[in-house]
OpenMM code with the backbone's topology and positions (N, CA, C; nanometers):
from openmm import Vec3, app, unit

residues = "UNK UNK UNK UNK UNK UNK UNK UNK UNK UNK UNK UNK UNK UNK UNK UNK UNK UNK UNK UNK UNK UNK UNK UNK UNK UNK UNK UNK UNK UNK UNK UNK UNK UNK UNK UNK UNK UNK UNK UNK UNK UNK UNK UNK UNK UNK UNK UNK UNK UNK UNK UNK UNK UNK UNK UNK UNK UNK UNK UNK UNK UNK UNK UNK UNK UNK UNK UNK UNK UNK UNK UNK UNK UNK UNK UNK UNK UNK UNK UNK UNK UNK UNK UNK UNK UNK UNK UNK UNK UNK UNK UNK UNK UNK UNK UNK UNK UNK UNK UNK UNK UNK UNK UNK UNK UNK UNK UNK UNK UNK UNK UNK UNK UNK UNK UNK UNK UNK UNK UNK UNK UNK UNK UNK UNK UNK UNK UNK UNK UNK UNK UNK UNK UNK UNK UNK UNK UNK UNK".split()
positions = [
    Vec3(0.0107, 1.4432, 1.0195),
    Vec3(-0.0876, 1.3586, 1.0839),
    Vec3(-0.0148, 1.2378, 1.1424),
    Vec3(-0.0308, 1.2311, 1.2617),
    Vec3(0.0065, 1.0903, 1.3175),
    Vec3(-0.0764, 0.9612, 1.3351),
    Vec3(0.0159, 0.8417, 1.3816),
    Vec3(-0.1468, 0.7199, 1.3385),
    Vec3(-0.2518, 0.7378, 1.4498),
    Vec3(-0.2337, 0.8126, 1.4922),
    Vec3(-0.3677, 0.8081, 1.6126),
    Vec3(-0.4821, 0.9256, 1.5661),
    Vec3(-0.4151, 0.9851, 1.5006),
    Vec3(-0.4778, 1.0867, 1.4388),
    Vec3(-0.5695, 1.0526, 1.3340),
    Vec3(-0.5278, 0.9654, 1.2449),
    Vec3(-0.5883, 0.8581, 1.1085),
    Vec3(-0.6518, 0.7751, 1.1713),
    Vec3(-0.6549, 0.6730, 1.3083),
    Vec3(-0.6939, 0.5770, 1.3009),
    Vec3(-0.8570, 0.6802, 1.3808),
    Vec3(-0.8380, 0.7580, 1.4275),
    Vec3(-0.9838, 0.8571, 1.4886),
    Vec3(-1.0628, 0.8984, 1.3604),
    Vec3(-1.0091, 0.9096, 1.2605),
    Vec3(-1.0775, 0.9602, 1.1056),
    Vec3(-1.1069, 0.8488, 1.0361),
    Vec3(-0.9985, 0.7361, 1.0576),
    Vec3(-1.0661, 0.6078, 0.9263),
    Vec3(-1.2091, 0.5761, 0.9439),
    Vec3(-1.2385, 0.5710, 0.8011),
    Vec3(-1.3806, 0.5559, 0.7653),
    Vec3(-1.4309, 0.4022, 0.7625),
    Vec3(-1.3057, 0.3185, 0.7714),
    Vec3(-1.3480, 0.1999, 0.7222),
    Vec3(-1.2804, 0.1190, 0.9087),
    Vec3(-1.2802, -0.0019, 0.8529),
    Vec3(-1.1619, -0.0822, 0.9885),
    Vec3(-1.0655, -0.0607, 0.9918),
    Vec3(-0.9957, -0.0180, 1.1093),
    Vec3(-0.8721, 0.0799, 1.0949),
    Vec3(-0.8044, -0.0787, 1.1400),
    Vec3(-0.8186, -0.2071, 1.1421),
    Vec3(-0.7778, -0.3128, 1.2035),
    Vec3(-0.6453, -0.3531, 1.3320),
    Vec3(-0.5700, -0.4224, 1.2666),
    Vec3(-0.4455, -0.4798, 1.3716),
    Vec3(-0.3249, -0.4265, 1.3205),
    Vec3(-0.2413, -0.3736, 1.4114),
    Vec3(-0.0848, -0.4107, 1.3408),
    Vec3(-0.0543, -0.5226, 1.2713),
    Vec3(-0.0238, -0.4887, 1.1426),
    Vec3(0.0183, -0.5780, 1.0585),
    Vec3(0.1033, -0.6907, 1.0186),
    Vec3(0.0745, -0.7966, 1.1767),
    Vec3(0.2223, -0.8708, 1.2037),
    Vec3(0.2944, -0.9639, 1.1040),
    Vec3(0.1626, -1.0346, 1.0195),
    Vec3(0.1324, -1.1176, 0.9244),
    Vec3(0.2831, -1.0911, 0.7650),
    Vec3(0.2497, -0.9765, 0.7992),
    Vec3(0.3101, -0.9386, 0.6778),
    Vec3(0.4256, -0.8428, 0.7235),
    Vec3(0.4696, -0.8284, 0.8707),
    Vec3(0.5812, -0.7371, 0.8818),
    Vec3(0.6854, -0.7453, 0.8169),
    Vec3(0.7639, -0.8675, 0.8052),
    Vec3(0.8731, -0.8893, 0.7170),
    Vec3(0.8767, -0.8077, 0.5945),
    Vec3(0.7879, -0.7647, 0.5493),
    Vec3(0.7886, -0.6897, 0.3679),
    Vec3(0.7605, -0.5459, 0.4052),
    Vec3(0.7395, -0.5075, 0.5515),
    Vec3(0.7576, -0.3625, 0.5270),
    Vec3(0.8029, -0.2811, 0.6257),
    Vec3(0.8772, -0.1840, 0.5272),
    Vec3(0.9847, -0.0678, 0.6441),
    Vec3(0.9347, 0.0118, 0.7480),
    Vec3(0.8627, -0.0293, 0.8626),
    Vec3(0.7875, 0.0765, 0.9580),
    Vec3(0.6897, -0.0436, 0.9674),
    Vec3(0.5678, 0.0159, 1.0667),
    Vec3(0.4327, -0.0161, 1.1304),
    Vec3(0.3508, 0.0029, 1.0060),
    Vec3(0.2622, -0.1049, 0.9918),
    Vec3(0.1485, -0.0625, 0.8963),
    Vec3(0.0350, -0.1199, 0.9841),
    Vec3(-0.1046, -0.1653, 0.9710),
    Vec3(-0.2239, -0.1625, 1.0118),
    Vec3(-0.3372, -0.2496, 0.8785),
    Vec3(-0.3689, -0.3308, 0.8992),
    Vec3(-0.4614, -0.4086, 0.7969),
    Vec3(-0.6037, -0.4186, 0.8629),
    Vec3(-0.6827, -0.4125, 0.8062),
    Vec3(-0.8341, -0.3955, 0.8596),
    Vec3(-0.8892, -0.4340, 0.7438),
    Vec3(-0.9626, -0.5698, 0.7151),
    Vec3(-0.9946, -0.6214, 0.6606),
    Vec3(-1.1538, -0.5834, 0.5993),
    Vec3(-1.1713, -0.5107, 0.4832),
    Vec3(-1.3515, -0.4370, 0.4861),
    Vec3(-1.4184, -0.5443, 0.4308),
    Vec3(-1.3656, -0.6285, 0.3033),
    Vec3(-1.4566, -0.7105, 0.2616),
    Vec3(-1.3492, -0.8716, 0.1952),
    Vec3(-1.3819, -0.9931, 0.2125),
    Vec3(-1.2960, -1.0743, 0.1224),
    Vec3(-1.4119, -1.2004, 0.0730),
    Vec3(-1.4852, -1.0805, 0.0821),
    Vec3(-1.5918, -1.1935, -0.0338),
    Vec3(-1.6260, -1.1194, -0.1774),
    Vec3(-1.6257, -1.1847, -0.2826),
    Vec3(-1.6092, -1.1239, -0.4283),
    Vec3(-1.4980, -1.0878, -0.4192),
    Vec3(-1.4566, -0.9454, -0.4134),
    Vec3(-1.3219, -0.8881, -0.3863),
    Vec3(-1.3115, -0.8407, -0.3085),
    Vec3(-1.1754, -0.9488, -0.2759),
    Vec3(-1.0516, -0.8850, -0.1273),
    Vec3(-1.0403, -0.7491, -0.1026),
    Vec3(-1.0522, -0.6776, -0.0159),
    Vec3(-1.0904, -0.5704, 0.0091),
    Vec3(-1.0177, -0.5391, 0.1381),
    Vec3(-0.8939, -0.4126, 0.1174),
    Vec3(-0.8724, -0.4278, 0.2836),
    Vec3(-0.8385, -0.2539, 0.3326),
    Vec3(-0.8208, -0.2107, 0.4279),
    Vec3(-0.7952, -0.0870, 0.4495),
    Vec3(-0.6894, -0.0718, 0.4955),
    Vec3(-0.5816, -0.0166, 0.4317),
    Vec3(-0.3970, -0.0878, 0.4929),
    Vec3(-0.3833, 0.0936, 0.5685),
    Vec3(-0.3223, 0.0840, 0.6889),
    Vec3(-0.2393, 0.2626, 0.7454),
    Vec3(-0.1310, 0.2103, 0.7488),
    Vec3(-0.0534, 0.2810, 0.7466),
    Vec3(0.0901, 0.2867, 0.7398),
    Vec3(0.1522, 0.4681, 0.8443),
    Vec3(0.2148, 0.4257, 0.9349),
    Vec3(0.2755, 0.5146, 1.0331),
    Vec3(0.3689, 0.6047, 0.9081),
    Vec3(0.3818, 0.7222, 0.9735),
    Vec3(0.4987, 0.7959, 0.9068),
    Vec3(0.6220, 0.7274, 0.8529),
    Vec3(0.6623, 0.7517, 0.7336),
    Vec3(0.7914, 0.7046, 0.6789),
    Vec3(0.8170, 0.5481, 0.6800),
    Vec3(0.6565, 0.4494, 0.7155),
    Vec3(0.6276, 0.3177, 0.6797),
    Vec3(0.5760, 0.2606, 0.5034),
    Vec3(0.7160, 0.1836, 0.4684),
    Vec3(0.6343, 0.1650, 0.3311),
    Vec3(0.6585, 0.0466, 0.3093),
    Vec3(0.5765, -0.0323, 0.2077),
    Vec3(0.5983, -0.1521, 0.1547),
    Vec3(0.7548, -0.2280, 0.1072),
    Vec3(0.7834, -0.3476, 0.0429),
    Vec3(0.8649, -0.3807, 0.0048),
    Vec3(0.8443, -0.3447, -0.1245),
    Vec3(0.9266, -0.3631, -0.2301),
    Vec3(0.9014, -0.3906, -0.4173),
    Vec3(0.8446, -0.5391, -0.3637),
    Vec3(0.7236, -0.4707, -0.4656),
    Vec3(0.6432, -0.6237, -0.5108),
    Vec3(0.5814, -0.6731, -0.6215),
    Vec3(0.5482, -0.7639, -0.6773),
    Vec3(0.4373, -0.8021, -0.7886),
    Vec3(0.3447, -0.8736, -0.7497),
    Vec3(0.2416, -0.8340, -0.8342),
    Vec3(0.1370, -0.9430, -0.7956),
    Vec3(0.0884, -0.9798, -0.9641),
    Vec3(0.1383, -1.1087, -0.9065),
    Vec3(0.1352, -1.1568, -1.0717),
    Vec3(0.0055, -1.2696, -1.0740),
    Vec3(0.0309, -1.2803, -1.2251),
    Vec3(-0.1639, -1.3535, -1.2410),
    Vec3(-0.1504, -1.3454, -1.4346),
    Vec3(-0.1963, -1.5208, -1.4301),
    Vec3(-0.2021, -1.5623, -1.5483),
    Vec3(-0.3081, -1.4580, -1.6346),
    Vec3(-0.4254, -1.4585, -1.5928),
    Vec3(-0.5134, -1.3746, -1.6699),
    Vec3(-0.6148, -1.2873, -1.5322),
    Vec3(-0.6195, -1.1603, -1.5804),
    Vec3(-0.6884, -1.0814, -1.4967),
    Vec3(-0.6013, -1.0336, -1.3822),
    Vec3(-0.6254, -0.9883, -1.2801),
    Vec3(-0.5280, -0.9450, -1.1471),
    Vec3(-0.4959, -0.8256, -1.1480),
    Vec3(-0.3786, -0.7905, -1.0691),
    Vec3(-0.3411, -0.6662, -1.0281),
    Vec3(-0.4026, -0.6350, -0.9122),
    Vec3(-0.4359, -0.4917, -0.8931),
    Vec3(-0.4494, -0.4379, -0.7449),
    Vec3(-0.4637, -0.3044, -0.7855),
    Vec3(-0.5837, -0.2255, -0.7186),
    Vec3(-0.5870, -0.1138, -0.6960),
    Vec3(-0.6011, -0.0025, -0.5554),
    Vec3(-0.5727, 0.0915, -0.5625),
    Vec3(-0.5290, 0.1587, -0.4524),
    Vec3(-0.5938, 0.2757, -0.4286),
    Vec3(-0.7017, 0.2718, -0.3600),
    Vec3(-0.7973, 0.4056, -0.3336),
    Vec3(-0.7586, 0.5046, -0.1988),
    Vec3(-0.6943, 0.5883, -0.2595),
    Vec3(-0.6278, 0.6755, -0.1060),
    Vec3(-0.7204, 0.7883, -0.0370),
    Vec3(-0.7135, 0.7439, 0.1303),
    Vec3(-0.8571, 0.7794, 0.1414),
    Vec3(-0.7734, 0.8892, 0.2951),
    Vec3(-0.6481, 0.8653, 0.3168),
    Vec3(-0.5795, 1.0005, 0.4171),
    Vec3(-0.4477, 1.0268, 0.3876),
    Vec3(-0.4037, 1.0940, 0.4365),
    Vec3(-0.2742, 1.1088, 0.4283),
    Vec3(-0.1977, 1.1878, 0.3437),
    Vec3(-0.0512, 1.1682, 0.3377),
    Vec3(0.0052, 1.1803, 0.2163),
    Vec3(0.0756, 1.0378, 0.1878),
    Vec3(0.1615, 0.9828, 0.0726),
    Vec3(0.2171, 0.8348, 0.0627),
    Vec3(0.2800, 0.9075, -0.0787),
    Vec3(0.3453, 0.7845, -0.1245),
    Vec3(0.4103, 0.7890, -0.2841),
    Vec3(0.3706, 0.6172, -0.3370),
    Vec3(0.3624, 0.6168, -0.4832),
    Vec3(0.3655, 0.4849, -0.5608),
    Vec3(0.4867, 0.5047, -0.6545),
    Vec3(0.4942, 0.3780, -0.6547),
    Vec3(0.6429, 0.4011, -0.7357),
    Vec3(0.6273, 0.2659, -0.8342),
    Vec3(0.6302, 0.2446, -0.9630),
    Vec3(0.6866, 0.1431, -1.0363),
    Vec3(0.8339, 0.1151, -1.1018),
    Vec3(0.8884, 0.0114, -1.1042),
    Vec3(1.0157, -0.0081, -1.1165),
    Vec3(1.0322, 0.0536, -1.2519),
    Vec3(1.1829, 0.1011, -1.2342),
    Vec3(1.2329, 0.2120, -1.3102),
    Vec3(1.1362, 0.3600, -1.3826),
    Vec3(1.0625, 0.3727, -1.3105),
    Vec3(1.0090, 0.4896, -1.2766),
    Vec3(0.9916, 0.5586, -1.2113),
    Vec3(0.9536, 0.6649, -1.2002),
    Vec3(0.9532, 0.8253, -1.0919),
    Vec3(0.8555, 0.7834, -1.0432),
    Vec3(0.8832, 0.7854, -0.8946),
    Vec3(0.7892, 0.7505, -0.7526),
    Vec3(0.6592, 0.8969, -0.7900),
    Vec3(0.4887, 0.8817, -0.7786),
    Vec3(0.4258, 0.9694, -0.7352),
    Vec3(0.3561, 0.9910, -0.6266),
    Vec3(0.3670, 1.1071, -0.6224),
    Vec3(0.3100, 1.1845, -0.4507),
    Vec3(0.1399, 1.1404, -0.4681),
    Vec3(0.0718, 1.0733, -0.3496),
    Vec3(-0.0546, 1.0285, -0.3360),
    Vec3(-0.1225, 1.1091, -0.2281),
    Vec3(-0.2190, 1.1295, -0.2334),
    Vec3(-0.3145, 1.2347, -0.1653),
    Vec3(-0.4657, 1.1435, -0.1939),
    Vec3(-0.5439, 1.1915, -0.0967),
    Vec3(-0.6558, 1.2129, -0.0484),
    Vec3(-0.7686, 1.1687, -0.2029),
    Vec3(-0.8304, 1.0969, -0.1912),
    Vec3(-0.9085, 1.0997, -0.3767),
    Vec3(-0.8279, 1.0186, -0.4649),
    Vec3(-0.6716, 0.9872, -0.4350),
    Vec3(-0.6286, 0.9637, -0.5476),
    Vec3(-0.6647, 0.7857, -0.6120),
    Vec3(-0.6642, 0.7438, -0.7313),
    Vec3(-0.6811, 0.6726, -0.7121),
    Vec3(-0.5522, 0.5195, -0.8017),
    Vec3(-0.4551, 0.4627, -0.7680),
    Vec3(-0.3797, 0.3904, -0.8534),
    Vec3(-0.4350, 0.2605, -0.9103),
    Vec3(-0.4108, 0.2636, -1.0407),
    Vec3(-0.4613, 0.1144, -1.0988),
    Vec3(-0.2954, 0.0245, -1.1336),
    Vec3(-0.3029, -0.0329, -1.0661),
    Vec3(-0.1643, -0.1244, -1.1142),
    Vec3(-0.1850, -0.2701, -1.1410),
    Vec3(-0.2105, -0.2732, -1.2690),
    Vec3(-0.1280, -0.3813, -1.3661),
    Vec3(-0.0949, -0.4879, -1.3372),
    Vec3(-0.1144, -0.6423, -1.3259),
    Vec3(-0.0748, -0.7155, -1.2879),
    Vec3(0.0515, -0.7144, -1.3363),
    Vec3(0.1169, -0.8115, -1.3013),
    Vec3(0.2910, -0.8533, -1.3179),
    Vec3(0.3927, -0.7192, -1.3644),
    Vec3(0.3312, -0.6096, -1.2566),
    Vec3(0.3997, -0.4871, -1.2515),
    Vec3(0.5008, -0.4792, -1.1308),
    Vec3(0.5880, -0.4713, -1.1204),
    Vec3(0.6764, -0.4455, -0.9744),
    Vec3(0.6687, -0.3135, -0.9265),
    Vec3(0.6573, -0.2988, -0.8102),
    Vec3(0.5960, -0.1622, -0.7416),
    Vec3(0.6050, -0.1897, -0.5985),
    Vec3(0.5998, -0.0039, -0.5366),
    Vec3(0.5832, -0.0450, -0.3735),
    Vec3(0.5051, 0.0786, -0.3598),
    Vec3(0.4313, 0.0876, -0.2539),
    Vec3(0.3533, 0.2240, -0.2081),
    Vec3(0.3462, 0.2139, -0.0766),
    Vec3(0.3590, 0.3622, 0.0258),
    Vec3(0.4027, 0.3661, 0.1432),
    Vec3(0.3670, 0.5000, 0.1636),
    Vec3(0.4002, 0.5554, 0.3295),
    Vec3(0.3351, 0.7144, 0.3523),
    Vec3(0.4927, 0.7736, 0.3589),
    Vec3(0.4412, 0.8793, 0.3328),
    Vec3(0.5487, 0.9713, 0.3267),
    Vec3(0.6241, 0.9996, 0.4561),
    Vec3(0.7672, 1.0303, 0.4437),
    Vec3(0.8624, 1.0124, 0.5711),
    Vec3(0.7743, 1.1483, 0.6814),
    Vec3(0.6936, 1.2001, 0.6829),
    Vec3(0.6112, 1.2907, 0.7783),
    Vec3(0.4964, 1.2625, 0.8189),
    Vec3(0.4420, 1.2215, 0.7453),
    Vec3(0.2804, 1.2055, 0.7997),
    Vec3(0.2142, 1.0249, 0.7493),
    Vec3(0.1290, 0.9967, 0.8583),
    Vec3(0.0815, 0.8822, 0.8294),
    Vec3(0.0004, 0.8578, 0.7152),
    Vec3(-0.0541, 0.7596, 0.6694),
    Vec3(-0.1437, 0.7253, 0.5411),
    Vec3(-0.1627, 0.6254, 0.5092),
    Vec3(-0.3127, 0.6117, 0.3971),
    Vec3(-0.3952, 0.5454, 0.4467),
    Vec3(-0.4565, 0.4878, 0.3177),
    Vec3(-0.5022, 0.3439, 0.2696),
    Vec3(-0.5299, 0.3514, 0.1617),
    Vec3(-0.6586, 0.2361, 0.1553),
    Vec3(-0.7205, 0.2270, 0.0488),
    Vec3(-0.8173, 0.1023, 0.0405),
    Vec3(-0.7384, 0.0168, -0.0558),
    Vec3(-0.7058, -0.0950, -0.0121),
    Vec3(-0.6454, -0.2015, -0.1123),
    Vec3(-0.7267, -0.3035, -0.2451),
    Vec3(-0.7438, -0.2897, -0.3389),
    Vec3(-0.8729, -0.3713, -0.3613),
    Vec3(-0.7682, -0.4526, -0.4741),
    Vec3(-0.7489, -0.5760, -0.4138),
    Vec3(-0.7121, -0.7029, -0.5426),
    Vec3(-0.8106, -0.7831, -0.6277),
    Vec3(-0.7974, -0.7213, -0.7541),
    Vec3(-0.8593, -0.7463, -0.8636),
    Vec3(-0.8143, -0.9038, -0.8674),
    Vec3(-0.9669, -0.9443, -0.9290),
    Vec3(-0.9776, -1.1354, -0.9549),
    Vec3(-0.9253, -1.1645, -1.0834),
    Vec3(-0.8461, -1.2549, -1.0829),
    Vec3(-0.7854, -1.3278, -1.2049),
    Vec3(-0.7728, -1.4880, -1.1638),
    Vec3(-0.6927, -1.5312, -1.2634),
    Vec3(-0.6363, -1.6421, -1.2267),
    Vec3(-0.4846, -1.6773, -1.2216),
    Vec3(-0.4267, -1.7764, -1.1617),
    Vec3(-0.2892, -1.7649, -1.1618),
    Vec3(-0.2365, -1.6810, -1.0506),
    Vec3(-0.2998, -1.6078, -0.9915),
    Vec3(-0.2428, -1.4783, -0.8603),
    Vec3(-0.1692, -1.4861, -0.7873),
    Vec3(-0.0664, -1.4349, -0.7425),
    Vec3(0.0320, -1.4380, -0.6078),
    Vec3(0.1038, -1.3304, -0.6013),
    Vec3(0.1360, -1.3023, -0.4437),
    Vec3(0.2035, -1.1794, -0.4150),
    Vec3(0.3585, -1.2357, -0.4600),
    Vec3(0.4715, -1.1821, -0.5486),
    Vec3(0.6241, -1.2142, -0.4716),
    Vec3(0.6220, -1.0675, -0.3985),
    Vec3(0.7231, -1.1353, -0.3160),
    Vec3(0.7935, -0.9907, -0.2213),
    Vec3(0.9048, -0.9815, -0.2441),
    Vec3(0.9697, -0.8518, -0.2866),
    Vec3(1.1196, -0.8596, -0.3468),
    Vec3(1.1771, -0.7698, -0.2287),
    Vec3(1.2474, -0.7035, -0.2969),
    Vec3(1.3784, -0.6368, -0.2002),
    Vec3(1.3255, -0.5221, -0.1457),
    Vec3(1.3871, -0.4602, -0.0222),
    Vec3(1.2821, -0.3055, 0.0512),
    Vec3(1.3154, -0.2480, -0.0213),
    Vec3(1.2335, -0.1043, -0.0644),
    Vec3(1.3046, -0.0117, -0.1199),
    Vec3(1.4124, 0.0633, -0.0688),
    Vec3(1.4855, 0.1128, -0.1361),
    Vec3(1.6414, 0.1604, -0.0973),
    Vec3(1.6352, 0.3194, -0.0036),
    Vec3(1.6750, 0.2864, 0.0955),
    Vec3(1.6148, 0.4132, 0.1874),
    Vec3(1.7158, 0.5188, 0.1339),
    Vec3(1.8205, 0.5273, 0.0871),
    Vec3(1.8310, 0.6564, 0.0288),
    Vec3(1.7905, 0.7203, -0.0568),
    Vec3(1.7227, 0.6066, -0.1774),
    Vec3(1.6199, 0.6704, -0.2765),
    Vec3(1.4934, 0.6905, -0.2021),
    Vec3(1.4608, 0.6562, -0.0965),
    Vec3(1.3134, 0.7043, -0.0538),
    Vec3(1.3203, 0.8626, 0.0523),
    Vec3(1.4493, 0.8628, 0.0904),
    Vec3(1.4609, 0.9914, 0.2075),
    Vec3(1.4927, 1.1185, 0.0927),
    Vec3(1.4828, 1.0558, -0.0722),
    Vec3(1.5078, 1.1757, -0.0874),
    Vec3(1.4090, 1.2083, -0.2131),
    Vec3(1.2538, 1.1339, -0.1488),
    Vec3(1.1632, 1.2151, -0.1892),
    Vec3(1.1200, 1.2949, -0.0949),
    Vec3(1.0101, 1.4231, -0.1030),
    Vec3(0.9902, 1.5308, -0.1114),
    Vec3(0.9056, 1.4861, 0.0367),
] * unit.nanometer
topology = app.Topology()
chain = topology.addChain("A")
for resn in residues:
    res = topology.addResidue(resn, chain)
    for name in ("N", "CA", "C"):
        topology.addAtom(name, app.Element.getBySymbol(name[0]), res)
């Protein structure tokens, strides 16, 4: 699937190129903002073989971020753990003050609902890209 292909199927705001935040990620992504009242709510695409930086989102009490995958294919990965393959339904709960990156797979575009859970204390860091030879040689 290519992004023109996803952005004709997204269900939600397929929004802007993601200029805001290009610096933290490897490829084109897309932010479309669904809701940021109660909870931040956003609909992120990401072009083929576009993925995030390693990040945390840390938070004194409460936080984290969850990840409702709604096209595509992508992978999640937490530090020092085995990256998993994301599909269609799936859904990730990640943990505040967890380091992690999630991105579409080097073939096809993908597509996710972002939803940042309320706490207190919250902030994104952005750490280092992930290492493109560990990412070209997932599946």
């Amino acid at each position: 699937m290519n992004i023109e292909e996803l952005k004709a199927q997204s269900l939600f705001n397929f929004g802007e190129e993601n200029v805001n935040f290009a610096e933290h990620f490897d490829g084109t992504s897309y932010l479309g903002p669904i809701s940021v009242d109660q909870v931040p709510t956003f609909n992120v695409s990401f072009e083929p073989g576009c993925r995030n930086h390693w990040h945390i989102h840390h938070a004194a009490e409460g936080g984290g971020q969850m990840l409702l995958v709604t096209a595509g294919r992508g992978w999640y990965q937490e530090w020092g753990g085995e990256a998993r393959e994301l599909h269609p339904g799936d859904v990730v709960n990640i943990p505040p003050n967890v380091k992690h990156w999630h991105g579409a797979a080097a073939d096809t575009a993908f597509q996710h609902i972002a939803i940042e859970v309320p706490g207190t204390g919250t902030q994104t860091e952005w750490c280092e890209p992930v290492d493109p030879a560990e990412y070209d040689k997932l599946a």
